[in-house]
C-alpha positions as CSV (number, residue, x, y, z in Angstrom):
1,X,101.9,-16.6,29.3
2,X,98.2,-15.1,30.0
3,X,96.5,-18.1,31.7
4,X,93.5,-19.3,29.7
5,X,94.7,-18.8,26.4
6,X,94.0,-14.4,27.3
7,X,96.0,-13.4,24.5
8,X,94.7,-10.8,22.2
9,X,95.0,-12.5,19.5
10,X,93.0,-15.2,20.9
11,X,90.2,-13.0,22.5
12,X,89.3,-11.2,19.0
13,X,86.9,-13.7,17.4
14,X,85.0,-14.3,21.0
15,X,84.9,-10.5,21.6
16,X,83.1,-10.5,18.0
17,X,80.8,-13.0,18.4
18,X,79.9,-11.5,21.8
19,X,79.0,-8.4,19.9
20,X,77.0,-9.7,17.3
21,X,75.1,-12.2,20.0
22,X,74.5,-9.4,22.5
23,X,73.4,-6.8,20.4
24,X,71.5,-8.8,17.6
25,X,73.5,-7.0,14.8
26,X,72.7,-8.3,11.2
27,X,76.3,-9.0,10.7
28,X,78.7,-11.9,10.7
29,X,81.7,-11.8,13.4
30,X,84.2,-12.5,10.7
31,X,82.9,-8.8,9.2
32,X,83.8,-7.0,12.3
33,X,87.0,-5.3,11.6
34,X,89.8,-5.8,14.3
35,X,90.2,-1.5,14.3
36,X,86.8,-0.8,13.4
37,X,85.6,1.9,15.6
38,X,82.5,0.2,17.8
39,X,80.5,3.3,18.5
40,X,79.8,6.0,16.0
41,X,80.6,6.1,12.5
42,X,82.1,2.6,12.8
43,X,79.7,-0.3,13.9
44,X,77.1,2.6,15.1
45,X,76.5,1.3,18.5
46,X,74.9,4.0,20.5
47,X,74.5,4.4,24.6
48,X,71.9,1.7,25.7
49,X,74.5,-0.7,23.5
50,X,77.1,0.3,25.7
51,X,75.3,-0.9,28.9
52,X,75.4,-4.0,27.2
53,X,79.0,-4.3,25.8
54,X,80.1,-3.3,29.3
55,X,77.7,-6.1,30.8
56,X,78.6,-8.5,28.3
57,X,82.5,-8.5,28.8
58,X,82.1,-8.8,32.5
59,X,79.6,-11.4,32.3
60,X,81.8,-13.6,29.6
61,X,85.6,-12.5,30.6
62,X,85.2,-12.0,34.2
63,X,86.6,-7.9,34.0
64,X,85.2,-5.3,34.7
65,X,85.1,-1.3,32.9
66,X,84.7,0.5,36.0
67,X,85.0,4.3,34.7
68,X,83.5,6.3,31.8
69,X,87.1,7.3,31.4
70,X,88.2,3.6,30.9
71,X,85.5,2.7,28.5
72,X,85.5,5.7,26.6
73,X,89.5,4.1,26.3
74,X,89.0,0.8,25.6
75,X,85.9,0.4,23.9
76,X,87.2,1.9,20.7
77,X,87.4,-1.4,19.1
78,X,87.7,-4.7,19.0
79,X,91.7,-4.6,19.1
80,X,91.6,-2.0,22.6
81,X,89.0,-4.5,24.3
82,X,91.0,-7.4,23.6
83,X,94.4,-5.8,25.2
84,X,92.3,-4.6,28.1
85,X,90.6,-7.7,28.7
86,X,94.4,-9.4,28.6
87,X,95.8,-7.2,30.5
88,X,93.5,-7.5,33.2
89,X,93.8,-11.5,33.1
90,X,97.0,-10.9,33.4
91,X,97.4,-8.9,36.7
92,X,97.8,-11.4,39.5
93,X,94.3,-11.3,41.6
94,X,92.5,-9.8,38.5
């Protein structure tokens, strides 16, 4: 069991209302989809929102995205940051 109650499933709905709260978007987190892509054609975040998102989720969960590689991985959507935020709570020391 992922200590703090770090299981995806659990981490969607904060992960969304992060979004919407961080970046001002004119949306409800409820209308965020869970595989929604979060840059592009999906929500349409651009660059300087990605300086955020990444700030954000280390500010709020405590893990760090600490490669373009890695972000480019798991900031796909709302589903691939919640694994990678879990997984990393998960890791002893993380």
């Amino acid at each position: 069991m992922k200590p703090n109650g770090m299981e995806a499933s659990n981490l969607r709905p904060r992960i969304k209302e992060m979004l919407v709260s961080k970046l001002r978007l004119k949306m409800q987190p409820a209308e965020i989809e869970d595989d929604q892509p979060l840059f592009g054609g999906g929500l349409g975040l651009d660059s300087i929102d990605v300086l955020e998102v990444v700030a954000a989720v280390e500010k709020e969960f405590g893990v760090a995205i600490q490669s373009q590689e890695e972000g480019e991985r798991v900031l796909k959507s709302v589903n691939a940051l919640a694994s990678f935020i879990a997984e990393r709570c998960a890791r002893p020391g993380a």
